[in-house]
PAMAR-402594 format. One record per residue (C-alpha): residue number from 1; chain; residue in one letter; x, y, z. Coordinates in Angstrom, 2 decimals, decimal comma. Layout:
N
@num: NUM | chaine: A | residu: A | xx: X | yy: Y | zz: Z
...
***
This chain:
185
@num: 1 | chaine: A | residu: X | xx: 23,36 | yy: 3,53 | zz: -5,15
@num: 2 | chaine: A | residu: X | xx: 21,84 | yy: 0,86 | zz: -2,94
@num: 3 | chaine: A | residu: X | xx: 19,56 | yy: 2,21 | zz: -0,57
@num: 4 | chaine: A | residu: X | xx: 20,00 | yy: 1,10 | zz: 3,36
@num: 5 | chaine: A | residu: X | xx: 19,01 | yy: 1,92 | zz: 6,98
@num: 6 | chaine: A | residu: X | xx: 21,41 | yy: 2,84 | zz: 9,33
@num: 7 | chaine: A | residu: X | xx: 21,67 | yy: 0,21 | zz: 12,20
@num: 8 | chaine: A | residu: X | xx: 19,55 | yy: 2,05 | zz: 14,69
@num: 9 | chaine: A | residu: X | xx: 16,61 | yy: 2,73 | zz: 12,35
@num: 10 | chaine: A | residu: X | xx: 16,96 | yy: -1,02 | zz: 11,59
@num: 11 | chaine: A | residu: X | xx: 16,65 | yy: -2,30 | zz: 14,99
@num: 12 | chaine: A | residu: X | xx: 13,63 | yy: 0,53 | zz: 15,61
@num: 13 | chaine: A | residu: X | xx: 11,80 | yy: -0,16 | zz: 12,74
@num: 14 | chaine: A | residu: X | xx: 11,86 | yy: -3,95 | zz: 13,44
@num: 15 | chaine: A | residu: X | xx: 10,64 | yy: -3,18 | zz: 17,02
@num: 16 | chaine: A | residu: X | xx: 7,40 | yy: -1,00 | zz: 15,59
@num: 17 | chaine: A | residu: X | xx: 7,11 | yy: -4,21 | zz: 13,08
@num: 18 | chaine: A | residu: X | xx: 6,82 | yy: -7,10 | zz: 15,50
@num: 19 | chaine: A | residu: X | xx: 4,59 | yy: -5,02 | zz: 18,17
@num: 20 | chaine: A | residu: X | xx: 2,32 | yy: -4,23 | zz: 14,80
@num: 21 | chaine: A | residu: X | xx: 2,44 | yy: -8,38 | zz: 13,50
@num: 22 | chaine: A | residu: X | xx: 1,91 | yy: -9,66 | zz: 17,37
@num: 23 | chaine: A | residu: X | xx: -1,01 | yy: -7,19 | zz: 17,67
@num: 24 | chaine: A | residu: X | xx: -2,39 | yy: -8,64 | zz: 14,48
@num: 25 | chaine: A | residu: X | xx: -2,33 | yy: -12,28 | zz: 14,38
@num: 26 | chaine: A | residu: X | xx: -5,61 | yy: -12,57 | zz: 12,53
@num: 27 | chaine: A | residu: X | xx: -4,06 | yy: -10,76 | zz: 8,84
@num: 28 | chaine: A | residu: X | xx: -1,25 | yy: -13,63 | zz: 9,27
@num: 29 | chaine: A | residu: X | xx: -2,20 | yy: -16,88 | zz: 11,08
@num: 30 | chaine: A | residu: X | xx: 0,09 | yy: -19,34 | zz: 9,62
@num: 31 | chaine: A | residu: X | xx: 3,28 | yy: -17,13 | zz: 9,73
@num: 32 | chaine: A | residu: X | xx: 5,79 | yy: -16,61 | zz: 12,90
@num: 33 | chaine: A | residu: X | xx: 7,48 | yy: -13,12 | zz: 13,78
@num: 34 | chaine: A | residu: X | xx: 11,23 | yy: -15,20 | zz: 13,48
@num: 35 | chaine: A | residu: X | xx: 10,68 | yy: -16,35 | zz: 9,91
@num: 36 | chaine: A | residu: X | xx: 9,38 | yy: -12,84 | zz: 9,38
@num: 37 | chaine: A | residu: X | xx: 12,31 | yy: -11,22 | zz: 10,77
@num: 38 | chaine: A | residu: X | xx: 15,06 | yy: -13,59 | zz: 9,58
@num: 39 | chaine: A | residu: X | xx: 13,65 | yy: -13,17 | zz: 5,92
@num: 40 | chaine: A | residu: X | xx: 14,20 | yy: -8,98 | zz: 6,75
@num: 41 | chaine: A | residu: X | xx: 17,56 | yy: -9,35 | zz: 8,14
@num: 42 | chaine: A | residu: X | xx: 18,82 | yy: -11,19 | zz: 4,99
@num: 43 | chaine: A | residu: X | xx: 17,24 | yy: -8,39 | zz: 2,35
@num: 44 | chaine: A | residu: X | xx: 17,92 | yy: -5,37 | zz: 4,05
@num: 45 | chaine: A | residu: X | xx: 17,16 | yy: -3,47 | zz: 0,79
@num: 46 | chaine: A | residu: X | xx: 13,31 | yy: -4,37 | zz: 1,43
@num: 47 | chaine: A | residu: X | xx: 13,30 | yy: -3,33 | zz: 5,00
@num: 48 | chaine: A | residu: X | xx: 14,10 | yy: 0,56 | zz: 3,12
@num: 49 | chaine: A | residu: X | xx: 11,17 | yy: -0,09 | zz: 1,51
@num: 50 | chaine: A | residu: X | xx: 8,81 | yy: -1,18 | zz: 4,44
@num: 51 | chaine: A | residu: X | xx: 10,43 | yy: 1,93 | zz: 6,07
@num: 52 | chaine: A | residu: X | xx: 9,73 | yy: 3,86 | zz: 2,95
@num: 53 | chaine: A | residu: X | xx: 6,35 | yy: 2,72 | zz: 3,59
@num: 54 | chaine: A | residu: X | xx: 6,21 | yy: 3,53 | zz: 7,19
@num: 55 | chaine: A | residu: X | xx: 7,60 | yy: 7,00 | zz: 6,90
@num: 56 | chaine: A | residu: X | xx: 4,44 | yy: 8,07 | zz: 4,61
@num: 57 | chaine: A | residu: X | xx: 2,30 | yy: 6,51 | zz: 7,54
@num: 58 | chaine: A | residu: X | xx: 1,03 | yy: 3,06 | zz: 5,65
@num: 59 | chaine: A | residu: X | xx: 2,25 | yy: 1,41 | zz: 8,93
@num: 60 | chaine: A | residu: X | xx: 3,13 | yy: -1,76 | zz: 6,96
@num: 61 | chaine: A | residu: X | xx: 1,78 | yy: -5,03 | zz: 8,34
@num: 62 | chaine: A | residu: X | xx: 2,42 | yy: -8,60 | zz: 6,42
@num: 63 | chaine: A | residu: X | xx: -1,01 | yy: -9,52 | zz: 5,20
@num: 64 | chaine: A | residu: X | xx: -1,75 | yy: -13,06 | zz: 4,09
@num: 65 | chaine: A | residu: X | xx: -3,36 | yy: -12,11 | zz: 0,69
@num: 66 | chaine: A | residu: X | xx: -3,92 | yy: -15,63 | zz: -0,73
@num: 67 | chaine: A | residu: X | xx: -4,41 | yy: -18,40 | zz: 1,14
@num: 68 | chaine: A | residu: X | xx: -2,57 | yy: -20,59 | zz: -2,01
@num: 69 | chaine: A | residu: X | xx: 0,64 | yy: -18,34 | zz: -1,47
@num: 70 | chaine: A | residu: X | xx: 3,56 | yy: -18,71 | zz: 1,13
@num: 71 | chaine: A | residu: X | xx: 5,01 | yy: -15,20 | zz: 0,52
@num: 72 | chaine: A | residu: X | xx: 5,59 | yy: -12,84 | zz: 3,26
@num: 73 | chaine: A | residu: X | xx: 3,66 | yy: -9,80 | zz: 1,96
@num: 74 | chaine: A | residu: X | xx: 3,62 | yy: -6,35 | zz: 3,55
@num: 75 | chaine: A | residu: X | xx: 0,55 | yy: -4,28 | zz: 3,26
@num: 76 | chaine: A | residu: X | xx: -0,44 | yy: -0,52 | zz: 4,03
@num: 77 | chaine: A | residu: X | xx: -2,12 | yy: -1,53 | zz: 6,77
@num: 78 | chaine: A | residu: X | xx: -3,29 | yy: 2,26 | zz: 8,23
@num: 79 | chaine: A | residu: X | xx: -7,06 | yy: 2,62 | zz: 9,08
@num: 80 | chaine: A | residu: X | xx: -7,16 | yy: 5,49 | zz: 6,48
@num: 81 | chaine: A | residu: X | xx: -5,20 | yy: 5,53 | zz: 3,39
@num: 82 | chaine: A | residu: X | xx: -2,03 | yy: 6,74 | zz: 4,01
@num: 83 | chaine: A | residu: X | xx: -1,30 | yy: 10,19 | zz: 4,17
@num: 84 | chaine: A | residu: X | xx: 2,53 | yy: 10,95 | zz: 3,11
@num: 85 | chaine: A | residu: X | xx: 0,52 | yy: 8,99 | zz: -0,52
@num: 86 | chaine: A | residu: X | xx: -2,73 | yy: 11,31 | zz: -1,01
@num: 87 | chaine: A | residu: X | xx: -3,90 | yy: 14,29 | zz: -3,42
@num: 88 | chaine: A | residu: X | xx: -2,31 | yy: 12,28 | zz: -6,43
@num: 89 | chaine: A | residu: X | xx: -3,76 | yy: 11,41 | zz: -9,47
@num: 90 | chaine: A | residu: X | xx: -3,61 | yy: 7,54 | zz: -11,07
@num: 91 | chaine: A | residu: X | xx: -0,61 | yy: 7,49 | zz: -13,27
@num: 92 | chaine: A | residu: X | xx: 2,19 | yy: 9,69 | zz: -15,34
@num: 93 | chaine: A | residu: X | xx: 0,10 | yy: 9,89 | zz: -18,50
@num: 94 | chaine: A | residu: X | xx: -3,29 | yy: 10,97 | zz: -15,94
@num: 95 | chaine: A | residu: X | xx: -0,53 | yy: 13,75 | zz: -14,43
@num: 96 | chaine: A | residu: X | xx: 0,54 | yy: 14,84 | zz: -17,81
@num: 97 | chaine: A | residu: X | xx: -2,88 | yy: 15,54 | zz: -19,06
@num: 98 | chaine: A | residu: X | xx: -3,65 | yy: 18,02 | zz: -16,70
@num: 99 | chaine: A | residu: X | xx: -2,71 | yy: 21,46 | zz: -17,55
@num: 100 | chaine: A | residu: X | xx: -3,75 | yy: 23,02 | zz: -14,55
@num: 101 | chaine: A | residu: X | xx: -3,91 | yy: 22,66 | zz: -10,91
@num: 102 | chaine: A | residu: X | xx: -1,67 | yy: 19,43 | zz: -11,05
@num: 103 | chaine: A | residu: X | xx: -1,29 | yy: 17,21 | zz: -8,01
@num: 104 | chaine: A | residu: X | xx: 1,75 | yy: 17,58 | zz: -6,63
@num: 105 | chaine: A | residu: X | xx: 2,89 | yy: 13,03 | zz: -8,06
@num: 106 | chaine: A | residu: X | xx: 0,64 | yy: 10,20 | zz: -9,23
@num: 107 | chaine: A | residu: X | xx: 0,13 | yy: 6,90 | zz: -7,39
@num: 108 | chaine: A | residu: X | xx: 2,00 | yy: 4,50 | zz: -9,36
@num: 109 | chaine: A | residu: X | xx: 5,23 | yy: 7,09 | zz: -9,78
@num: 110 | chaine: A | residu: X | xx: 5,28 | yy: 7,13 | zz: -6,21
@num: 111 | chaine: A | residu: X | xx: 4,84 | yy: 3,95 | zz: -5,63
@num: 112 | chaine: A | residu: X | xx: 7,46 | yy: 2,75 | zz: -7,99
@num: 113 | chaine: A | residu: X | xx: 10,25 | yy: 5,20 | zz: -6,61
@num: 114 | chaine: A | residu: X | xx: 9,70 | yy: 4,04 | zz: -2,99
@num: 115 | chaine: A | residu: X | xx: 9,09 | yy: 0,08 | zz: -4,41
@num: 116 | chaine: A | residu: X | xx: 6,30 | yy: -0,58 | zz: -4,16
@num: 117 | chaine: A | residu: X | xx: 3,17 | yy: -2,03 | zz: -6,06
@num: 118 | chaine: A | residu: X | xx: -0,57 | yy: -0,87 | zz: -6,04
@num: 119 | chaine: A | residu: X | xx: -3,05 | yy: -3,93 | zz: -4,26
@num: 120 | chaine: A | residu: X | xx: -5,51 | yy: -4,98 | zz: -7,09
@num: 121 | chaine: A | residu: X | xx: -9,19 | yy: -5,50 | zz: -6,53
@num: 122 | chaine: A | residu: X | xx: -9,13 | yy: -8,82 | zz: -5,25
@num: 123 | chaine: A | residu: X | xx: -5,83 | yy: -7,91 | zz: -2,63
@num: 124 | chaine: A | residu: X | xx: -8,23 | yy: -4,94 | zz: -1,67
@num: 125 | chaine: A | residu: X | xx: -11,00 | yy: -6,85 | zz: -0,70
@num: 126 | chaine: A | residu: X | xx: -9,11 | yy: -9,37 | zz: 1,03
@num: 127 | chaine: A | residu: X | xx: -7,50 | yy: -6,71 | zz: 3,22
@num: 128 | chaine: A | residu: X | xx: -10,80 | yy: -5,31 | zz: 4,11
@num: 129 | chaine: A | residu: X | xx: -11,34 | yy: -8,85 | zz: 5,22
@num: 130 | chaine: A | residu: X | xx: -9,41 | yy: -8,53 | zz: 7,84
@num: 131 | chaine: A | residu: X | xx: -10,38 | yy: -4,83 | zz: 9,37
@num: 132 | chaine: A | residu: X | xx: -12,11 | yy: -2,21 | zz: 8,49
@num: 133 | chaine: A | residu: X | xx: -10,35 | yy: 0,22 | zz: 6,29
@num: 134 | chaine: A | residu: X | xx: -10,40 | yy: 3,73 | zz: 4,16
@num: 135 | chaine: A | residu: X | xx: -13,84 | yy: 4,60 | zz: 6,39
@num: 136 | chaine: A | residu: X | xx: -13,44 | yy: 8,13 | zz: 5,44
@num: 137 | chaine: A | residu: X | xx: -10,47 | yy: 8,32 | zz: 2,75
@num: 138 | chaine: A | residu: X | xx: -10,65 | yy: 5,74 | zz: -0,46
@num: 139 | chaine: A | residu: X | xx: -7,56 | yy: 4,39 | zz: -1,98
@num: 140 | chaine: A | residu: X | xx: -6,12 | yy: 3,70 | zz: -5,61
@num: 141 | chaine: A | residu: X | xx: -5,98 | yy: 0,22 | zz: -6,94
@num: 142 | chaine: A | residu: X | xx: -4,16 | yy: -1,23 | zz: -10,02
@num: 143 | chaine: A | residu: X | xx: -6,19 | yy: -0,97 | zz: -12,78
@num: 144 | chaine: A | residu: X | xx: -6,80 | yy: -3,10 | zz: -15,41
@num: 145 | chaine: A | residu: X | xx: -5,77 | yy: -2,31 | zz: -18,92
@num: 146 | chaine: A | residu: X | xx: -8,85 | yy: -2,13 | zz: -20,38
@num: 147 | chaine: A | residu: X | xx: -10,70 | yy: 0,41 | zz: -17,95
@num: 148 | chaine: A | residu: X | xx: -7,08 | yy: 2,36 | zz: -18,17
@num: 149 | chaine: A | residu: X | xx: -6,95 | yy: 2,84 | zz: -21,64
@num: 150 | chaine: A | residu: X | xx: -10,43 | yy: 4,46 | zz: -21,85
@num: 151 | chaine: A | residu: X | xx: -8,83 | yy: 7,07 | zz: -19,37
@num: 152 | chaine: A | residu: X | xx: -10,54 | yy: 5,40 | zz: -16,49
@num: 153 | chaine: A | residu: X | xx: -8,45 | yy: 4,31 | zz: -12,66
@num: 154 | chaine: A | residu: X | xx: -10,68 | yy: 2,17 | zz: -10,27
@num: 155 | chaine: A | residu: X | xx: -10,12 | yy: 2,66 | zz: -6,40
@num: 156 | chaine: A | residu: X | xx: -11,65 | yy: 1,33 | zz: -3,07
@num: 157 | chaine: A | residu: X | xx: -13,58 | yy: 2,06 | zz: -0,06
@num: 158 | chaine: A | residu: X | xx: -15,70 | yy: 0,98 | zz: 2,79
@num: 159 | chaine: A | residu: X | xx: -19,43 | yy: 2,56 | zz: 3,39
@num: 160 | chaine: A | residu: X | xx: -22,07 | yy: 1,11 | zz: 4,71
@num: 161 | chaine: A | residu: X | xx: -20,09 | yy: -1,46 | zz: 6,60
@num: 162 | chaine: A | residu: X | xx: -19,49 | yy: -2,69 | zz: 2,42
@num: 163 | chaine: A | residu: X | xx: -16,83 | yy: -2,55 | zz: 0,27
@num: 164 | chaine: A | residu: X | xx: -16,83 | yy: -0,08 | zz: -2,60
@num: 165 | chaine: A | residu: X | xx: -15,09 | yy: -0,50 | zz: -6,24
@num: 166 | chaine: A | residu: X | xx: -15,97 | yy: 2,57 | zz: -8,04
@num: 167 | chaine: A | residu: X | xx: -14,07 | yy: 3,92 | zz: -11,47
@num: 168 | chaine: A | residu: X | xx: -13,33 | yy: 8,04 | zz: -11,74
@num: 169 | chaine: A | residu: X | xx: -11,27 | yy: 10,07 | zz: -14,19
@num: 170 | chaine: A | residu: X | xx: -7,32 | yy: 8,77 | zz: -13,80
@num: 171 | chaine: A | residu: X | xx: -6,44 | yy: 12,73 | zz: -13,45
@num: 172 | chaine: A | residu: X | xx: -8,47 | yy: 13,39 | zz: -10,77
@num: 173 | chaine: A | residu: X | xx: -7,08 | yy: 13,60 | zz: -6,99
@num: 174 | chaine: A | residu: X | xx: -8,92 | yy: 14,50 | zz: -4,26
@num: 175 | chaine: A | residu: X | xx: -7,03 | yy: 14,94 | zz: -0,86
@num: 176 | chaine: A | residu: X | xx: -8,84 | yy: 11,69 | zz: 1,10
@num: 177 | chaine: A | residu: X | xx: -7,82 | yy: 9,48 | zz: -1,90
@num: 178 | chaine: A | residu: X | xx: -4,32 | yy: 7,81 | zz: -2,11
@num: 179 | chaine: A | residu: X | xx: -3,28 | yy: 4,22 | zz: -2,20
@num: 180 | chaine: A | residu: X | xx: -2,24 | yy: 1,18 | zz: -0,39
@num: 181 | chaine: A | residu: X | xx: 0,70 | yy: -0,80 | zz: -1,68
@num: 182 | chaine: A | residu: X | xx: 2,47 | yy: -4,02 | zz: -1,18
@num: 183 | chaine: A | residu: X | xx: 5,74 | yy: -5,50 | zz: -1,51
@num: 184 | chaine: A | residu: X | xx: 6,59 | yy: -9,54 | zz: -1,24
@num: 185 | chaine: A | residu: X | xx: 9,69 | yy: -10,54 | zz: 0,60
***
């Protein structure tokens, strides 16, 4: 079943979206709201997503995350990481480990139901480029294979006016950790 907006949540959701890109010309310099907003009108099935993404309070932005690239990206753009997306642990395999106390999803099932992916390391620092963000929560970040498979997840933060990439246990979940996510029109 395809998943859509009704026509009202359309039209308000595109409001909150080009008040949120005109407000924050500096994470998108070389795009315009109207290519923005055509390329959303013509794939409404990604607009459910950036509302999907809204709804858990990521308040989506479109981030210019390489400066090669001429996608129109939308990133979790909160100040903290967003909070419909904390308390979960890495991955499925990191949930089904635990025996106890298990967190209530993990961050890449959640992501990939609503559809959406984790940022990486580089798309993390790159946002922080552009604001300060996850002062007092940290955030989940695609890890690579390698760190993964030794039961290790990676996530982000600033301190120290710096930003952080630190490795932990991919079971653990702590409520000021969840994740940022993207998705490319």
């Amino acid at each position: 079943m395809k998943k859509s907006l009704t026509p009202e949540r359309s039209t308000e959701l595109l409001q909150i979206l080009q008040k949120r890109f005109e407000k924050n010309m500096v994470r998108h310099p070389n795009i315009t709201w109207e290519i923005v907003s055509k390329s959303l009108q013509e794939k409404p099935e990604k607009l459910y997503i950036i509302n999907e993404m809204e709804e858990t309070e990521g308040e989506p932005d479109v981030v210019s995350l390489s400066k090669s690239s001429e996608d129109i990206i939308f990133v979790d753009c909160a100040a903290e990481s967003p909070k419909g997306r904390r308390s979960f642990c890495y991955d499925q395999d990191a949930l089904d480990s635990r025996k106890e106390h298990k967190p209530k999803h993990s961050a890449i099932g959640f992501a990939k139901e609503i559809g959406i992916a984790l940022l990486n390391e580089e798309e993390y620092h790159t946002l922080q480029s552009f604001g300060k963000f996850d002062l007092k929560t940290s955030s989940w970040l695609a890890t690579p294979a390698a760190v993964r498979d030794l039961g290790g997840a990676i996530f982000g933060d600033r301190r120290y006016n710096r930003v952080f990439i630190y490795h932990n246990g991919a079971e653990s979940y702590y409520a000021a950790r969840g994740f940022r996510g993207k998705i490319i029109l």
